[in-house]
C-alpha positions as CSV (number, residue, x, y, z in Angstrom):
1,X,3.0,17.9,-13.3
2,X,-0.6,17.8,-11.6
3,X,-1.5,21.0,-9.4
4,X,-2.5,19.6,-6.3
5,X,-4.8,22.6,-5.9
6,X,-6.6,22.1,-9.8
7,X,-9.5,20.1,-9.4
8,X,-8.4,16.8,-11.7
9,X,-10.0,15.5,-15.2
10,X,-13.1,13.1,-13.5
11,X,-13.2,9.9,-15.3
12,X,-15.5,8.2,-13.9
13,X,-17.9,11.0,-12.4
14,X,-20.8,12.9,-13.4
15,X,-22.1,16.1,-12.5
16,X,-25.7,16.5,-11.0
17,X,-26.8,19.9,-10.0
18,X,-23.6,21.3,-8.1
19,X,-21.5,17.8,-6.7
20,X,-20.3,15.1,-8.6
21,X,-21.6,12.0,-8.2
22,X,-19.7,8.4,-9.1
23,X,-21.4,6.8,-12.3
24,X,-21.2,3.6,-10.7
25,X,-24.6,2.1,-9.9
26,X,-24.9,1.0,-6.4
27,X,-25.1,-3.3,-6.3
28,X,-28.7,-4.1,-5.5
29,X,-28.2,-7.4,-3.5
30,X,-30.3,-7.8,-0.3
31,X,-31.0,-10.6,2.1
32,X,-30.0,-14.0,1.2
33,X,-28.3,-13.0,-1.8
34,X,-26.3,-10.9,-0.2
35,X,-25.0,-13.4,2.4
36,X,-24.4,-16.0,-0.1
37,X,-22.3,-13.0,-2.3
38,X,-20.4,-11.6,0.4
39,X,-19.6,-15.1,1.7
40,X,-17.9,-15.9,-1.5
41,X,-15.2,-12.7,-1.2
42,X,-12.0,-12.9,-0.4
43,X,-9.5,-10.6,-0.8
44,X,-6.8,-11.1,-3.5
45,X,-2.6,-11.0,-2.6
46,X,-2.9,-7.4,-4.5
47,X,-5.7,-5.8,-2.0
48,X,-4.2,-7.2,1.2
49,X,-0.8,-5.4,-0.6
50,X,-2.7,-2.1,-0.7
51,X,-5.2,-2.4,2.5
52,X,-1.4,-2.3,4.4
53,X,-0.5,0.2,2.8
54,X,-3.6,2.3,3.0
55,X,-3.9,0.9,6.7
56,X,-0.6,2.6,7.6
57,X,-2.1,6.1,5.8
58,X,-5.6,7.5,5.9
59,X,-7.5,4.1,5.1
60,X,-9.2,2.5,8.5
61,X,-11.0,-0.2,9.7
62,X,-14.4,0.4,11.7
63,X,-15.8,-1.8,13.7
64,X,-19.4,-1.8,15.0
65,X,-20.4,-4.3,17.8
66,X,-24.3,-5.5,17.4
67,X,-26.1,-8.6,19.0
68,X,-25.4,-11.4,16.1
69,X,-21.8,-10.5,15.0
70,X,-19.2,-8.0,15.3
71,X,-19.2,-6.2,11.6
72,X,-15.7,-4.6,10.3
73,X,-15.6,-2.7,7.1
74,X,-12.4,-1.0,5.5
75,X,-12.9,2.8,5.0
76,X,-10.8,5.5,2.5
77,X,-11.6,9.0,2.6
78,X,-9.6,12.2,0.7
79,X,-10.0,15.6,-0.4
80,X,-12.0,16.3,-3.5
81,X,-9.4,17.2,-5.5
82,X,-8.2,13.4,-4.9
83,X,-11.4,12.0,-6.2
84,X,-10.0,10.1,-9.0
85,X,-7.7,8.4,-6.4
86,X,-10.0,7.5,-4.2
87,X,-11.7,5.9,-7.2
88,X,-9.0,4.0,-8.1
89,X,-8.7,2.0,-4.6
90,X,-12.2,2.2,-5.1
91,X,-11.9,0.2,-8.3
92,X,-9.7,-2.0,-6.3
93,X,-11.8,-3.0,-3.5
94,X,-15.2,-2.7,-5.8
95,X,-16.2,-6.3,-4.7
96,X,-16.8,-5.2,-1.6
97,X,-18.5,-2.1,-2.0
98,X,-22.3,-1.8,-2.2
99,X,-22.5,1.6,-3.1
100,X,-20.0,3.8,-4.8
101,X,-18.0,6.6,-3.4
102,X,-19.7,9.9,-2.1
103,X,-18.9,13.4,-1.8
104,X,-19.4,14.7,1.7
105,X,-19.3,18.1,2.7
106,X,-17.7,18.3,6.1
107,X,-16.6,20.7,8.5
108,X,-13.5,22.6,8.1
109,X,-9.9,21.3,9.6
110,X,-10.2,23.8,12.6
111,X,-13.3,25.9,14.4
112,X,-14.1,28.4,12.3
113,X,-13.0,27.1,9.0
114,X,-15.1,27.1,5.8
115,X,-16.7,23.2,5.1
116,X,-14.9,21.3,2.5
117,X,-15.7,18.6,0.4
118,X,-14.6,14.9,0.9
119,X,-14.8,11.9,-1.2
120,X,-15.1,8.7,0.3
121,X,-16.8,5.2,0.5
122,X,-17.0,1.9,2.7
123,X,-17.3,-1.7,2.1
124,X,-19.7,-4.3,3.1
125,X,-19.5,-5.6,6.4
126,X,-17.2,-8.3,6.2
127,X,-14.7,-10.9,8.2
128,X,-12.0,-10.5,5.9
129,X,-11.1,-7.5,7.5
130,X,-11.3,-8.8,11.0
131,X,-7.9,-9.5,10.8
132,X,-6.7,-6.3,9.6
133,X,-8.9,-4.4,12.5
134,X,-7.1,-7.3,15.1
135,X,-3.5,-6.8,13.4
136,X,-3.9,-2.7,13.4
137,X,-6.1,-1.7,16.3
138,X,-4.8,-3.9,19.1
139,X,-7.0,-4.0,22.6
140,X,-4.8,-2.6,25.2
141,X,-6.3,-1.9,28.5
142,X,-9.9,-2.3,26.9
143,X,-9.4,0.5,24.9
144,X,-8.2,0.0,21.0
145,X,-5.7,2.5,19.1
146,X,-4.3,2.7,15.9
147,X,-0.5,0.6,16.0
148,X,2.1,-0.4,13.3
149,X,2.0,-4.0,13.7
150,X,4.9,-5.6,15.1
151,X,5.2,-8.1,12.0
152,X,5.0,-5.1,9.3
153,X,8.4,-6.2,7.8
154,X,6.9,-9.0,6.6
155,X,3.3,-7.2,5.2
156,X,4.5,-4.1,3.7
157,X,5.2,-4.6,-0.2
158,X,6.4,-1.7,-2.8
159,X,2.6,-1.5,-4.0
160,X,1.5,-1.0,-0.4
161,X,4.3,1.5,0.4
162,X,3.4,3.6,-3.0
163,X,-0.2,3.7,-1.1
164,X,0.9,4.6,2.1
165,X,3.3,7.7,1.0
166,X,0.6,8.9,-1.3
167,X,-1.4,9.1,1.8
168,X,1.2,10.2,3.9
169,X,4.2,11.4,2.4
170,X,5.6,15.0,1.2
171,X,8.5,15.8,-0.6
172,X,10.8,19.0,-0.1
173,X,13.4,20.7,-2.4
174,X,15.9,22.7,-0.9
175,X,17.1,25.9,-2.3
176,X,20.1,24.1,-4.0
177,X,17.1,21.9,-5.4
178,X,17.6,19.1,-3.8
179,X,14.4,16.6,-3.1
180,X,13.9,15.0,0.2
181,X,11.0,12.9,1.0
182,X,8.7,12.5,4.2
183,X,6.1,10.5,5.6
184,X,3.8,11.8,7.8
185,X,3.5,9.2,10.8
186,X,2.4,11.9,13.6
187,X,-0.3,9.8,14.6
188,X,1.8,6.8,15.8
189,X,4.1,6.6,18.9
190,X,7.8,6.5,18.9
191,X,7.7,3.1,19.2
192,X,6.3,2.5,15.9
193,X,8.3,4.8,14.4
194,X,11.2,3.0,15.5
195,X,9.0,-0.4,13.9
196,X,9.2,1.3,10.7
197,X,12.4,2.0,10.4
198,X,13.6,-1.3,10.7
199,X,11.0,-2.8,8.0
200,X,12.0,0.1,5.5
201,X,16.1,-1.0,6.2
202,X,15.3,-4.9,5.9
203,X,12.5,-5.6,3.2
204,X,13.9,-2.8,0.8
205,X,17.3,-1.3,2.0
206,X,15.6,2.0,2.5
207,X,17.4,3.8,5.2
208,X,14.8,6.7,7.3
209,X,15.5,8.7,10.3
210,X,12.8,10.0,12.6
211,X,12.6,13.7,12.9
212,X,10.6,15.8,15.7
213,X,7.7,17.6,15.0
214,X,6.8,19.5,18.1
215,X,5.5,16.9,20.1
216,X,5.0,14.3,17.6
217,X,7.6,12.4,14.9
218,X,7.3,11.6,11.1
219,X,10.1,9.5,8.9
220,X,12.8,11.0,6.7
221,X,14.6,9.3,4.0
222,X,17.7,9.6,3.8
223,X,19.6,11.2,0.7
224,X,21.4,7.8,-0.2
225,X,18.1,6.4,-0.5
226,X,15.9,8.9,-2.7
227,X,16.8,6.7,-5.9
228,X,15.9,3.4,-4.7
229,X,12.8,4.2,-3.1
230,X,11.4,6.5,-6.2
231,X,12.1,3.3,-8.1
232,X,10.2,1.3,-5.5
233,X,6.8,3.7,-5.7
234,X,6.6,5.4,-8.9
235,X,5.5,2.3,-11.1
236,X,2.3,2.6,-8.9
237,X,2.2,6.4,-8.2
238,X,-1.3,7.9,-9.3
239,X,-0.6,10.5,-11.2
240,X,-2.7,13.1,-9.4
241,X,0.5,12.4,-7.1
242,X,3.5,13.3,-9.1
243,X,4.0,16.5,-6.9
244,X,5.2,14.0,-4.7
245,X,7.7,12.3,-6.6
């Protein structure tokens, strides 16, 4: 079992002075060649599987308004010691990448906690992810938030719910040793919560319950469902995320 807390074995990074740094070159396409590249992407059934996945976790869309066009670009972002998952969506979505993931050192969680470091990295500009920033980010009021779309049943896929709970999710062991599993969906209203519940029941027979958290709510599987949705995630579980499972 990986120690969340043990910095992981770095495949594909290098060391210079006292960060790692991704061996990847970054592409060096400009200009032209760089429309005509970028206007030849699309993404494949298995990225759209994971971008929903990610989308309902720690992965975003940004959107920056300028005079010619609207730009959108998918962002991932993790703790250090996750650096060898972030490179594998990284891997994933390499495509559309220009330059390879960096580490960042940030400020702490609260005021007046030490910096950390982050990994992360952002894609090209691009209107394939338009429809992701529409679909997840509706305008309401002029003003755009972060929303489980209402069609999710129909989007969510095992692959993309293995992404989402190893954004997301926790697991638990009572002291009779039994597991139970949680996602962490504080950020979205009750509403959505409700959303999710119903996709997890009719795409996979998973059956969740929504639990208070102060002011806030996150999903609960029940114990009926551990099996069937371990066997739904863990053939794409990295395995810097087997504490979870």
């Amino acid at each position: 079992m990986t120690n969340k807390k043990q910095l992981p074995t770095l495949t594909n990074w290098q060391k210079k002075a006292d960060v790692w740094v991704h061996k990847d070159e970054p592409k060096k396409l400009y200009g032209k060649n760089l429309v005509a590249y970028k206007k030849a992407l699309k993404l494949t059934p298995r990225q759209k599987h994971i971008l929903i996945g990610s989308l309902l976790g720690d992965g975003y869309i940004d959107f920056h308004r300028s005079a010619k066009q609207p730009s959108y670009y998918f962002c991932f972002a993790q703790t250090w010691f996750a650096a060898d998952y972030v490179d594998r969506i990284y891997q994933i979505f390499k495509p559309f990448v220009g330059t390879p993931p960096k580490i960042n050192l940030i400020g702490g969680i609260r005021p007046g906690l030490p910096k950390r470091y982050e990994v992360r990295f952002k894609t090209y500009a691009h209107e394939e992810f338009k429809y992701y920033y529409d679909l997840f980010y509706p305008e309401v009021d002029d003003k755009r938030k972060k929303r489980v779309p209402q069609n999710i049943n129909s989007l969510l896929t095992a692959e993309g719910l293995a992404y989402w709970y190893m954004d997301d999710g926790t697991t638990r062991t009572s002291t009779t040793g039994k597991k139970s599993y949680v996602i962490s969906t504080q950020g979205f209203c009750y509403q959505d919560q409700v959303i999710l519940i119903d996709a997890l029941k009719e795409t996979f027979g998973l059956d969740c319950g929504i639990h208070k958290d102060k002011t806030y709510f996150r999903l609960g599987f029940r114990a009926s469902s551990n099996k069937l949705f371990l066997s739904l995630i863990k053939p794409y579980m990295h395995t810097y995320f087997d504490y979870k499972a």
